[in-house]
C-alpha positions as a Markdown table, in Angstrom:
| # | Residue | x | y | z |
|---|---|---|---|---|
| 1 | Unk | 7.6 | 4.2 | -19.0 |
| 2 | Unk | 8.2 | 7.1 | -16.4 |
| 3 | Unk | 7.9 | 4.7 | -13.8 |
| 4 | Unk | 10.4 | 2.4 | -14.9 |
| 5 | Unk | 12.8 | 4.6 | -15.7 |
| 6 | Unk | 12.3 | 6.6 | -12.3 |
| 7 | Unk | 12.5 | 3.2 | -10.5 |
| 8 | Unk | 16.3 | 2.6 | -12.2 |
| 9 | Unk | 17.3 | 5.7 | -10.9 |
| 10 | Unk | 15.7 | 5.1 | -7.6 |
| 11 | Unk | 18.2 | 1.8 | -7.7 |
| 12 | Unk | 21.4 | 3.4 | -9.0 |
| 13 | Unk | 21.1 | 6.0 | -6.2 |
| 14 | Unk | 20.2 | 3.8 | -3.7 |
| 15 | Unk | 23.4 | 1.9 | -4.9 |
| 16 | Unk | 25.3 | 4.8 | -4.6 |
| 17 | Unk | 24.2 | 5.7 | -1.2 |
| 18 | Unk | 22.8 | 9.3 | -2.2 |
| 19 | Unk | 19.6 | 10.7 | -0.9 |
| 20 | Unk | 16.8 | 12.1 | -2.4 |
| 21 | Unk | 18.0 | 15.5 | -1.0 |
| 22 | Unk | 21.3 | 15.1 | -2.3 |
| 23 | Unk | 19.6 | 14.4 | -5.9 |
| 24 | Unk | 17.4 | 17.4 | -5.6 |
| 25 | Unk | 19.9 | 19.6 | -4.4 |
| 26 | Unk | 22.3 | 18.8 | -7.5 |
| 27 | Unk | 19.4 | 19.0 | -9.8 |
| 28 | Unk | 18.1 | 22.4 | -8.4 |
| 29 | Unk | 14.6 | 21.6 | -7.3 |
| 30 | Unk | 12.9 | 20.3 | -4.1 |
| 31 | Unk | 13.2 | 17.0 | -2.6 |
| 32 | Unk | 9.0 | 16.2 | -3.6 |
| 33 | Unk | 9.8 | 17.2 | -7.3 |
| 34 | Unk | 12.5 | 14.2 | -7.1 |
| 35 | Unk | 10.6 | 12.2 | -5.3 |
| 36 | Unk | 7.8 | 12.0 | -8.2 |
| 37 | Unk | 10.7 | 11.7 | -10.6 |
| 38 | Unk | 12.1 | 8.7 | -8.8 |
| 39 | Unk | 7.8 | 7.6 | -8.4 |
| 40 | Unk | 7.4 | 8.0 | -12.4 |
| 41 | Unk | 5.3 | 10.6 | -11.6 |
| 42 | Unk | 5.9 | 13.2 | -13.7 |
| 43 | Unk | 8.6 | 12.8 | -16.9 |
| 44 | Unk | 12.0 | 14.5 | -17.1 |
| 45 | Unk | 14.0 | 16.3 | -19.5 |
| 46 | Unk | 17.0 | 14.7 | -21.8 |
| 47 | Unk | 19.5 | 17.4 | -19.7 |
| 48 | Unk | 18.2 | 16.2 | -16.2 |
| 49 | Unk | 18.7 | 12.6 | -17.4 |
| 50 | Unk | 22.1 | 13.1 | -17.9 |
| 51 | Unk | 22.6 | 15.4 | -15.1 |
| 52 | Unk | 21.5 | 12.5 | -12.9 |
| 53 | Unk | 23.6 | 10.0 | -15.0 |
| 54 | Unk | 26.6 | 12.2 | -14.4 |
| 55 | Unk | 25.7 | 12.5 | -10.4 |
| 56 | Unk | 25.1 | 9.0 | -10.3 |
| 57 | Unk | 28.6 | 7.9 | -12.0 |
| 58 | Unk | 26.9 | 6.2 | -14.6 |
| 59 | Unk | 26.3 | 6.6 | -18.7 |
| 60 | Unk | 22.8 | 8.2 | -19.5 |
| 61 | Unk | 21.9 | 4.6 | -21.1 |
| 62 | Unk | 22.9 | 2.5 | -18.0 |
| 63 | Unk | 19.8 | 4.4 | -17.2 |
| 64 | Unk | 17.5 | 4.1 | -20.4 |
| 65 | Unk | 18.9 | 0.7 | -21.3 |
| 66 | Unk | 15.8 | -0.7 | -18.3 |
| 67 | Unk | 13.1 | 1.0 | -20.8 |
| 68 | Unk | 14.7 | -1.1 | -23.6 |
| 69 | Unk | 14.0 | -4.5 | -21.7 |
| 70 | Unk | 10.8 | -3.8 | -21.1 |
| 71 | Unk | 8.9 | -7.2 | -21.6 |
| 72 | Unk | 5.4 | -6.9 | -24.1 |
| 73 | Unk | 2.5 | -7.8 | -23.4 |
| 74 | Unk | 2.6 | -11.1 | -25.0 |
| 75 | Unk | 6.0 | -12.3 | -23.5 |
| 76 | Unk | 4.9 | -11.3 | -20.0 |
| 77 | Unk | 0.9 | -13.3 | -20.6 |
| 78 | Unk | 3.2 | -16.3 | -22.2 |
| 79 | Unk | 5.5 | -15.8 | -18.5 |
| 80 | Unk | 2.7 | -16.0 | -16.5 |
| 81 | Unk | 2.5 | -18.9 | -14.5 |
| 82 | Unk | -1.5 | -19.4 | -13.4 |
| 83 | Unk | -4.4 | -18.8 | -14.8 |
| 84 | Unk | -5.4 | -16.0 | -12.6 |
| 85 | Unk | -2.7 | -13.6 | -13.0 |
| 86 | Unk | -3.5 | -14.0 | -16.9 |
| 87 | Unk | -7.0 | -13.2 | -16.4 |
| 88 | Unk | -6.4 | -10.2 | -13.9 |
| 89 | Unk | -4.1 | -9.1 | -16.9 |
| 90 | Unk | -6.3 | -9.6 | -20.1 |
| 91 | Unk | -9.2 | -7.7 | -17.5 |
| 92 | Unk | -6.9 | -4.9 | -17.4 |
| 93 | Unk | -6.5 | -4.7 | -21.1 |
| 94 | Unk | -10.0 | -5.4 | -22.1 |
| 95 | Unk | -11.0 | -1.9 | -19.5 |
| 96 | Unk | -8.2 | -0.2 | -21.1 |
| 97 | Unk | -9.7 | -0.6 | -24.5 |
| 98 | Unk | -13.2 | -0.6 | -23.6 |
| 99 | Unk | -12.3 | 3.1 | -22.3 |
| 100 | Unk | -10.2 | 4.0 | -25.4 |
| 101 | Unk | -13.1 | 3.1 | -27.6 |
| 102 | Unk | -15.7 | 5.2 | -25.6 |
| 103 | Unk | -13.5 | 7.8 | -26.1 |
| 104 | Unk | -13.1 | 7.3 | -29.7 |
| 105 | Unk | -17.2 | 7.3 | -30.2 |
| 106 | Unk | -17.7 | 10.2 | -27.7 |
| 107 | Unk | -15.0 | 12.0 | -30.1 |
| 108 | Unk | -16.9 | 11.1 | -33.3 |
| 109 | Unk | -20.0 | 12.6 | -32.5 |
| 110 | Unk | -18.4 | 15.6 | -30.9 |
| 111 | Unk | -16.2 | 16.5 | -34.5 |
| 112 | Unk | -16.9 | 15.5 | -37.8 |
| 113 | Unk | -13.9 | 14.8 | -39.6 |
| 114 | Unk | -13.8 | 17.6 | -42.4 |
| 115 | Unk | -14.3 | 19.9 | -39.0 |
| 116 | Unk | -10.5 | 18.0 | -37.8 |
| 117 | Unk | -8.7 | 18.7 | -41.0 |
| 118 | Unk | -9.8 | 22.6 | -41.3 |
């Protein structure tokens, strides 16, 4: 979600013709720190949000509203317009849950649940 949310920024700044330095520089931190903002590297506060809305001209939800339109997974698989891009897709998924699974088991045998709730 970081990423799409530091990609609209990235495309309202670039609108408003204001670098990275500028941003940083109103926000009070370094141009990298920005930079990974804008990457969806690392999340940002509700007050830097609207610090960059208000730097940017903009509402705090002209920002936000992107997150909101965010496709799910079975609208973008029913979009998809070959068979290979839907199998790259599902191959993704299936890892991601093959992985949260091994977690879950490694977990399991790690704590027993009474051990959780004390």
């Amino acid at each position: 979600m970081s990423e799409i949310l530091g990609q609209r920024i990235r495309e309202l700044r670039e609108e408003k013709r204001i670098s990275q330095k500028a941003m940083a520089d109103f926000l009070n931190t370094t141009r990298q720190r920005y930079a990974r903002i804008e990457k969806g590297e690392i999340d940002i506060t509700y007050k830097d949000l609207c610090r960059i809305a208000s730097k940017l001209g903009v509402d705090p939800n002209q920002i936000t509203s992107s997150l909101k339109e965010e496709k799910g997974l079975v609208v973008q698989f029913r979009e998809l317009s070959n068979a290979e891009a839907a199998a790259e897709k599902m191959a993704k998924v299936e890892e991601i849950l093959r992985v949260f699974f091994a977690h879950k088991r490694v977990w399991k045998r790690m704590f027993k649940p009474e051990d959780v709730l004390r």
